[in-house]
C-alpha positions as CSV (number, residue, x, y, z in Angstrom):
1,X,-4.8,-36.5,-110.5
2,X,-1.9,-35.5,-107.7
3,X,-0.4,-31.9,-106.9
4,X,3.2,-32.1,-105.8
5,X,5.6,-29.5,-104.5
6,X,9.6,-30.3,-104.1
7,X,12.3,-28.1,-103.1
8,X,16.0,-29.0,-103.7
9,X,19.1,-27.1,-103.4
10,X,21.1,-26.0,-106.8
11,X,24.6,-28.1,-107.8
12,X,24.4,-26.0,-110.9
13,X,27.5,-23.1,-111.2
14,X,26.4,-19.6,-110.9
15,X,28.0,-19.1,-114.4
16,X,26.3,-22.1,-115.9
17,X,22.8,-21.4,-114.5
18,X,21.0,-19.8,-117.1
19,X,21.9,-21.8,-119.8
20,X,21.4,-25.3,-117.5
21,X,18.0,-23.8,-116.6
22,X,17.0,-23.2,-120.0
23,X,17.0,-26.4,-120.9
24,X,15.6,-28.0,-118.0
25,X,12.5,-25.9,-118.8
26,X,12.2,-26.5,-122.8
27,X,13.1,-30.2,-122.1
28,X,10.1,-30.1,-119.2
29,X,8.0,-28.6,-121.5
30,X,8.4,-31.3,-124.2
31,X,8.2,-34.3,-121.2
32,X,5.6,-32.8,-119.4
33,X,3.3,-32.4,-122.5
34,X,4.0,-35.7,-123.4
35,X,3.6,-37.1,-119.4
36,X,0.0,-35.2,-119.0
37,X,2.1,-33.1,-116.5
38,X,1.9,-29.4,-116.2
39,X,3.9,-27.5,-114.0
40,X,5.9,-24.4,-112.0
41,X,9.3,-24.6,-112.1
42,X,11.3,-21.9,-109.5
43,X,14.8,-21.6,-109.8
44,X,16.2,-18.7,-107.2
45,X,20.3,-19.6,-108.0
46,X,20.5,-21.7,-105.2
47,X,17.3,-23.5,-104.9
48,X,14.9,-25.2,-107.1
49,X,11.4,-25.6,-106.1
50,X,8.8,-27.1,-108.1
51,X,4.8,-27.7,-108.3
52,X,4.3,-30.7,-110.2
53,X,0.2,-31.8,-111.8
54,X,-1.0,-34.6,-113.5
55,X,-1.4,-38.5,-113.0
56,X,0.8,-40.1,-110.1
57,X,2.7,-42.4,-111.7
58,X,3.9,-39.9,-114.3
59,X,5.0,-37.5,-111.1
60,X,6.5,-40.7,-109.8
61,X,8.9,-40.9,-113.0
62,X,9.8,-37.5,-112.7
63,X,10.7,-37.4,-109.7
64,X,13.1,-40.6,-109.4
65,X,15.0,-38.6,-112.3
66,X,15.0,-35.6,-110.4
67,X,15.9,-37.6,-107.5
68,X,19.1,-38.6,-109.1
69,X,20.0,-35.4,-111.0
70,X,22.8,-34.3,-110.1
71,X,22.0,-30.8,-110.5
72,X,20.0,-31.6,-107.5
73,X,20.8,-32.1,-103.8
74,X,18.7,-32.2,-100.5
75,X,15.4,-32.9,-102.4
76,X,12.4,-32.8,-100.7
77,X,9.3,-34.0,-101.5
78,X,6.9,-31.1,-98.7
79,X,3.5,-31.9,-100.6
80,X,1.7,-34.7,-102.7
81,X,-1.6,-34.4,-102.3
82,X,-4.8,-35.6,-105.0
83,X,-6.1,-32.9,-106.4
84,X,-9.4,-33.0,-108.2
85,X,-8.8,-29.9,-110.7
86,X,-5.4,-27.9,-111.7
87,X,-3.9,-24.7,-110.8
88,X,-1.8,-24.8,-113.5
89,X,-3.5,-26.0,-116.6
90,X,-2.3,-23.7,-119.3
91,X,1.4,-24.8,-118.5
92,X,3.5,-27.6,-119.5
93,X,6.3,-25.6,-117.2
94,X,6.2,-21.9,-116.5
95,X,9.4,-20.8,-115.3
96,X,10.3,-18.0,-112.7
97,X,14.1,-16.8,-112.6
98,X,16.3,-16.2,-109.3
99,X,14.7,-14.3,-106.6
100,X,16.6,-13.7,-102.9
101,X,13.3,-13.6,-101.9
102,X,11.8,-17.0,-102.8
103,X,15.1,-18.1,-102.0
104,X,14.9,-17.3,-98.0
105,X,11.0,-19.3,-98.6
106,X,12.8,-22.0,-99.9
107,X,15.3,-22.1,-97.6
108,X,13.1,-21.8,-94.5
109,X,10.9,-25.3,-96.4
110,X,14.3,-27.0,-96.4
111,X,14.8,-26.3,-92.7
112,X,11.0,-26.4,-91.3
113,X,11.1,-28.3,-87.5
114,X,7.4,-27.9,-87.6
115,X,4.4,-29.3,-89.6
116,X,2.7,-26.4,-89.0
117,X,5.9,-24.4,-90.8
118,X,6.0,-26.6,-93.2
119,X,2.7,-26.6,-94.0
120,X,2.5,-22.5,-94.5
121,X,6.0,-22.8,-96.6
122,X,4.2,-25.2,-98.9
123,X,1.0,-23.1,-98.9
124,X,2.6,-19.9,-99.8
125,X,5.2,-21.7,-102.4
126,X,2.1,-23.1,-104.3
127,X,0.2,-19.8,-104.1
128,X,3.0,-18.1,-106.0
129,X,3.2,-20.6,-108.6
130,X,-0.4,-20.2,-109.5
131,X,0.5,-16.0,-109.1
132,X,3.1,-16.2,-111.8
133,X,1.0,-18.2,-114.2
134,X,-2.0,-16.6,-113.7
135,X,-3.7,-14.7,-116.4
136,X,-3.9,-11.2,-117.0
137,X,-7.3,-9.8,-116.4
């Protein structure tokens, strides 16, 4: 079982993005069920940046299609790491909308000179993933 976080920049039209986004996330949540993946998608309108759970080689799959997406540019791949239970068990893929403020986090990931950057970007990206698909009390 492997945890894996990717950020990309958006290709998508600002006037297209809703609908486009939609279906990325109902056609996820079909895949991913399907896959044994479960998931976070973040879309901020001109990033994408994704936590991705399940086996390895069904991560692997989706992420040579996401590699040639063209909806996607600049993807990075900022974590992969085994993980021996999930954050983010009850979802196939939860979805959080645009957000100027996940977008500068997102934007910082793309650019991070340092591990050490990198390394609290990725941190604080996965910690709101597992925030927005949390359970209410």
């Amino acid at each position: 079982m492997y945890r894996l976080l990717y950020v990309s920049e958006s290709r998508i039209e600002e006037a297209d993005a809703q609908s486009v986004v939609s279906r990325i996330v109902e056609h996820a949540q079909i895949n991913n069920a399907l896959s044994g993946l479960t998931g976070a998608l973040i879309f901020t309108g001109q990033h994408f940046a994704q936590v991705l759970e399940g086996p390895r080689e069904a991560i692997h799959t989706v992420m040579a299609c996401i590699q040639t997406d063209k909806r996607h540019s600049n993807v990075v791949v900022v974590d992969e790491t085994p993980i021996t239970g999930r954050l983010l068990a009850d979802w196939q893929m939860a979805y959080c909308g645009p957000s100027q403020f996940v977008s500068r986090h997102v934007t910082r990931l793309l650019h991070a000179t340092s591990q050490s950057e990198r390394q609290r970007a990725t941190d604080w990206l996965t910690e709101l993933a597992r925030q927005f698909t949390a359970k209410p009390f």
